[in-house]
KEKE-3310 file (N, C-alpha, C; in steps of 0.2 Angstrom, whole numbers, plus 5000, padded with zeros to 4 digits):
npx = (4911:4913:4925:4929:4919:4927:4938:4932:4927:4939:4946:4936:4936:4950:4950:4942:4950:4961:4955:4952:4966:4969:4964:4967:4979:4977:4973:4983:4991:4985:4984:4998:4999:4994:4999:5013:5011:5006:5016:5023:5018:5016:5033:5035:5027:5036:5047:5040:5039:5050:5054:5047:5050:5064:5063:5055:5063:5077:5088:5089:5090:5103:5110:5109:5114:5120:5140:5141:5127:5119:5109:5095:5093:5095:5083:5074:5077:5074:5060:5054:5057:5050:5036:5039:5040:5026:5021:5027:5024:5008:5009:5014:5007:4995:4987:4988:4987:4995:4993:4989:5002:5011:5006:5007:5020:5025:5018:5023:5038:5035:5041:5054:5061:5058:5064:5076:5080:5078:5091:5100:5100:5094:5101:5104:5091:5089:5097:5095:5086:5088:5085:5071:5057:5047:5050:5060:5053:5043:5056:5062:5048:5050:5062:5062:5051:5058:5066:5061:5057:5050:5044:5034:5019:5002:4994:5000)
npy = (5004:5018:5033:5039:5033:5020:5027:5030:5017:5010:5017:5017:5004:5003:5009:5003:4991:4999:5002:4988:4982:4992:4987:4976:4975:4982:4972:4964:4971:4970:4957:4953:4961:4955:4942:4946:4951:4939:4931:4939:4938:4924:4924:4931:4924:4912:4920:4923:4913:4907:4917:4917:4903:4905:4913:4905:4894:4885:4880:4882:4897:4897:4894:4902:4914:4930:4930:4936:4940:4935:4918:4920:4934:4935:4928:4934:4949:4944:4940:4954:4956:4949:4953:4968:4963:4956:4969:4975:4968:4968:4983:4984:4979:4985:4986:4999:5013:5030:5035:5026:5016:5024:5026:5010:5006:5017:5011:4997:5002:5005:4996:4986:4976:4979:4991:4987:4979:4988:4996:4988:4981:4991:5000:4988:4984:4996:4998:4984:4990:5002:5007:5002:5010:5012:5003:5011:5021:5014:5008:5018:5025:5016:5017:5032:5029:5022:5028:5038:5030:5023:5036:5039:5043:5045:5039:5051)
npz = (4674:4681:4682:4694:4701:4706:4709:4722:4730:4730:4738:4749:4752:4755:4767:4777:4776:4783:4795:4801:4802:4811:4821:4824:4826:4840:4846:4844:4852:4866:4870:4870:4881:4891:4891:4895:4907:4914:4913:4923:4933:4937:4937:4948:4956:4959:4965:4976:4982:4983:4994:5005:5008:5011:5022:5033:5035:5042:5040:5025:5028:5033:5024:5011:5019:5019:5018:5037:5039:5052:5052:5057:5057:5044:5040:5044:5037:5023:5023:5024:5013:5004:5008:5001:4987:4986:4985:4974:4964:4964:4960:4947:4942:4942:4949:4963:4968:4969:4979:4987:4987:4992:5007:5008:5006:5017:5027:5031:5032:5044:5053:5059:5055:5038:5037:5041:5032:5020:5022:5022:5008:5000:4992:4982:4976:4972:4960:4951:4947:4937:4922:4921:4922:4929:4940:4946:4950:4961:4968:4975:4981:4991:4998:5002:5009:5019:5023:5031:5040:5056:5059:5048:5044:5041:5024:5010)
capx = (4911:4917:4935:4928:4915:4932:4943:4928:4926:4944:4946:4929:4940:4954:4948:4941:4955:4963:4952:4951:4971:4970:4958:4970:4986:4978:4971:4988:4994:4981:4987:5004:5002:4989:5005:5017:5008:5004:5022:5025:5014:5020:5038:5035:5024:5040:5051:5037:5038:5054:5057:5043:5053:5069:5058:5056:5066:5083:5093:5086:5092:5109:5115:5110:5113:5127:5144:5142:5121:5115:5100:5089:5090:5092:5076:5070:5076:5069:5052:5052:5059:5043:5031:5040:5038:5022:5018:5031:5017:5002:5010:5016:4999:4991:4981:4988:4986:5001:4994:4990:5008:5014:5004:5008:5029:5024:5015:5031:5043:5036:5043:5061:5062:5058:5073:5084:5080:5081:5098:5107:5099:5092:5104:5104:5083:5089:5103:5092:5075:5089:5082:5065:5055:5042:5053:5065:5050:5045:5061:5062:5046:5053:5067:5059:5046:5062:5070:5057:5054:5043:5039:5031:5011:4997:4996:5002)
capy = (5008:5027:5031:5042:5028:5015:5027:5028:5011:5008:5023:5014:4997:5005:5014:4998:4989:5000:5002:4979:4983:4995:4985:4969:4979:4982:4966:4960:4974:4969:4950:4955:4963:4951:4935:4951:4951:4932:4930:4943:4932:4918:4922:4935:4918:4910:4922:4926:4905:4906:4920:4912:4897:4905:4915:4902:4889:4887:4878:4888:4904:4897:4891:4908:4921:4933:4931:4942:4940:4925:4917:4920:4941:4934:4925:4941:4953:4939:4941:4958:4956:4946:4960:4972:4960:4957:4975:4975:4964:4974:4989:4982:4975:4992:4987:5001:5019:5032:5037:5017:5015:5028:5021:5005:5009:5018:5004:4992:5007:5007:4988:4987:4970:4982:4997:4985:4975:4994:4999:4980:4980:4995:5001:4984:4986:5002:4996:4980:4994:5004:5005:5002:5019:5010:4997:5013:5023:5011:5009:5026:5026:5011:5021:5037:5028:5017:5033:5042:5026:5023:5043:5041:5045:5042:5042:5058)
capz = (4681:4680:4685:4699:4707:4705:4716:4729:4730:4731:4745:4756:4753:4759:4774:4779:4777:4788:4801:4801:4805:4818:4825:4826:4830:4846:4849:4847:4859:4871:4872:4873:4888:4898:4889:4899:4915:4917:4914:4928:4940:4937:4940:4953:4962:4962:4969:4983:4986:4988:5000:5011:5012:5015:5027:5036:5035:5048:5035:5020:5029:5035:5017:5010:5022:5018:5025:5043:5043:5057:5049:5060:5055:5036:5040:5044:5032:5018:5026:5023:5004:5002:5007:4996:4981:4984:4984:4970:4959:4965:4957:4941:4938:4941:4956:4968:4965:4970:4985:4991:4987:4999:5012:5009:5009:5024:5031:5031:5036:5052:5054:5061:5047:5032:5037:5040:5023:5014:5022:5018:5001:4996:4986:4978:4972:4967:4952:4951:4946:4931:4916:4923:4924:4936:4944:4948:4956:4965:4974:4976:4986:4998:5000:5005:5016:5023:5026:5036:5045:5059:5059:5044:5046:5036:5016:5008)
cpx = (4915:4921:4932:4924:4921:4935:4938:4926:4930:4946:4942:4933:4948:4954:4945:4945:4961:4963:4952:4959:4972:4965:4962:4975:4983:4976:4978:4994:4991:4983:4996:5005:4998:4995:5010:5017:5007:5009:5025:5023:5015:5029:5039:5031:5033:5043:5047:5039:5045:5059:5054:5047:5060:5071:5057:5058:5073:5088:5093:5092:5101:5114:5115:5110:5122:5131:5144:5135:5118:5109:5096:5088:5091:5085:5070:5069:5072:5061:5049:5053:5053:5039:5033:5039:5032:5019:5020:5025:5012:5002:5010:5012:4994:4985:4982:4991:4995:5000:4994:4996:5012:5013:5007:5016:5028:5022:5021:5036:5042:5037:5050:5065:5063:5064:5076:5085:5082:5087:5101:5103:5094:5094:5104:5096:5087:5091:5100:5085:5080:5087:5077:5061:5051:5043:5057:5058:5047:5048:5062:5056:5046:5058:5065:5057:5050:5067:5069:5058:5050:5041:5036:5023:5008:4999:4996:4996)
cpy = (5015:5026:5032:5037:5022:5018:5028:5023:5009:5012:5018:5007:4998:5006:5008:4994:4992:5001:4992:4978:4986:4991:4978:4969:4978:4977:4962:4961:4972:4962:4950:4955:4958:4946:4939:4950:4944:4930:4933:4938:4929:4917:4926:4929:4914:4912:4924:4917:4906:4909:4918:4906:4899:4909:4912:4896:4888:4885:4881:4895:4902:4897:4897:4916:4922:4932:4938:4942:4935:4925:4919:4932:4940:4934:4933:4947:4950:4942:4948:4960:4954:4950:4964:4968:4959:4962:4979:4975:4969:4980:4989:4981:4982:4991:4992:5009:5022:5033:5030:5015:5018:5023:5014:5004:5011:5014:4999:4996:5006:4999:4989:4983:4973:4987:4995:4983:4980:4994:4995:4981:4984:4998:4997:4982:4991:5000:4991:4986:4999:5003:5005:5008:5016:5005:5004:5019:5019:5010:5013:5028:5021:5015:5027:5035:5025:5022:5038:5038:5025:5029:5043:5041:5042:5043:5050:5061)
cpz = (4679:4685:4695:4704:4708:4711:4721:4734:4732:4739:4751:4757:4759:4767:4779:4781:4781:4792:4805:4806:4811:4825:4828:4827:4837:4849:4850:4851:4866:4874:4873:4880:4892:4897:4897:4907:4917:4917:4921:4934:4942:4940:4947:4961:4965:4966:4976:4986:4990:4995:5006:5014:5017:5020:5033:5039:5038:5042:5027:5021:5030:5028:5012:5011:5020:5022:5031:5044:5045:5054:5051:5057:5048:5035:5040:5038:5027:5019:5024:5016:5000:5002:5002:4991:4981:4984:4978:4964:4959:4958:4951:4937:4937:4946:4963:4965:4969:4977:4988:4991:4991:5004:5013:5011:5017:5028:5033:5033:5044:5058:5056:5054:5042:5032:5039:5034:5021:5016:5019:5010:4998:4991:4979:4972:4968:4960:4951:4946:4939:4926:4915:4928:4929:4943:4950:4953:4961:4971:4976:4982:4993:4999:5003:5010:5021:5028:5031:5044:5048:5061:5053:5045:5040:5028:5015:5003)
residu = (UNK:UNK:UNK:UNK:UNK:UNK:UNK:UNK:UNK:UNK:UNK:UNK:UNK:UNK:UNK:UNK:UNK:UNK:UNK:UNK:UNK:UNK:UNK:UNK:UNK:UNK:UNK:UNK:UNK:UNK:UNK:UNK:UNK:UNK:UNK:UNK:UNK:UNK:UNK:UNK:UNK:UNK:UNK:UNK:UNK:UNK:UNK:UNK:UNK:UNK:UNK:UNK:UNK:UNK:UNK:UNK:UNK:UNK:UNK:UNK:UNK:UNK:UNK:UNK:UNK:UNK:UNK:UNK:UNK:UNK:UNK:UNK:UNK:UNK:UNK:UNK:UNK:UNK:UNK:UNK:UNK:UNK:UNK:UNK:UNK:UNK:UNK:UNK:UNK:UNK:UNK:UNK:UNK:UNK:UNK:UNK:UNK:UNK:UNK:UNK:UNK:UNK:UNK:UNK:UNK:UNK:UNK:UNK:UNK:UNK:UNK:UNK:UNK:UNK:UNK:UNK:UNK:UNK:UNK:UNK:UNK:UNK:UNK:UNK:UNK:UNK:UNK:UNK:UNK:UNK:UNK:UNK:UNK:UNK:UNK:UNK:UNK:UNK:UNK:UNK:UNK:UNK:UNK:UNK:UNK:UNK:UNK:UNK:UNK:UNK:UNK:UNK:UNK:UNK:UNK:UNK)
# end
């Protein structure tokens, strides 16, 4: 075999070789992130269970309401902790665009339950959502929309 058909050979093996590669890189980016997201699911199921319960549950709410909030507006606040989480999920997943994400902040601002929830523990999503670029918008636009409140209007 002549040098110059060996290195073309060797090149076409090459270039194969790492096209086979790129190819399994991202299969192994691609299950990463569905492992990523079904992990998200699952523990974001929990925490929606168990704001539900503590949602409403008399004893639930009594045994983990803060010192100074009566269960019964814990029970409340929670309830609207749950919405924001599951709106939380939605977003994470990639099932809710920027403008539906307005709206939908908006939508729950015009609750009394939700801009009480932001004022006692908005700060607390915030420092919770650090570090996290998508967590931290996000909060930011529960914030906004919690800050307008029930003046807020249609999506933007």
């Amino acid at each position: 075999m002549k040098t110059s058909t060996a290195v073309a050979l060797a090149a076409s093996v090459s270039a194969v070789g790492f096209a086979l590669l790129g190819q399994q890189t991202k299969a192994f980016k691609q299950r990463d992130k569905h492992h990523r997201q079904h992990l998200d699911v699952a523990l974001s199921c929990i925490q929606i269970d168990w704001l539900s319960a503590v949602s409403t549950d008399d004893d639930l709410a009594r045994i983990w309401a803060p010192e100074g909030v009566d269960p019964e507006t814990y029970k409340s606040l929670m309830s609207a902790n749950r919405m924001a989480c599951q709106l939380s999920l939605r977003d994470r997943l990639g099932f809710v665009s920027e403008r539906q994400l307005r709206f939908y902040a908006d939508s729950l601002a015009r609750t009394k339950a939700f801009r009480d929830y932001m004022e006692r523990f908005g700060s607390t999503r915030a420092e919770e959502a650090v570090g996290d670029e998508r967590a931290s918008h996000f909060t930011s636009v529960l914030i906004d929309a919690a800050g307008r409140g029930d003046r807020s209007g249609a999506a933007r």
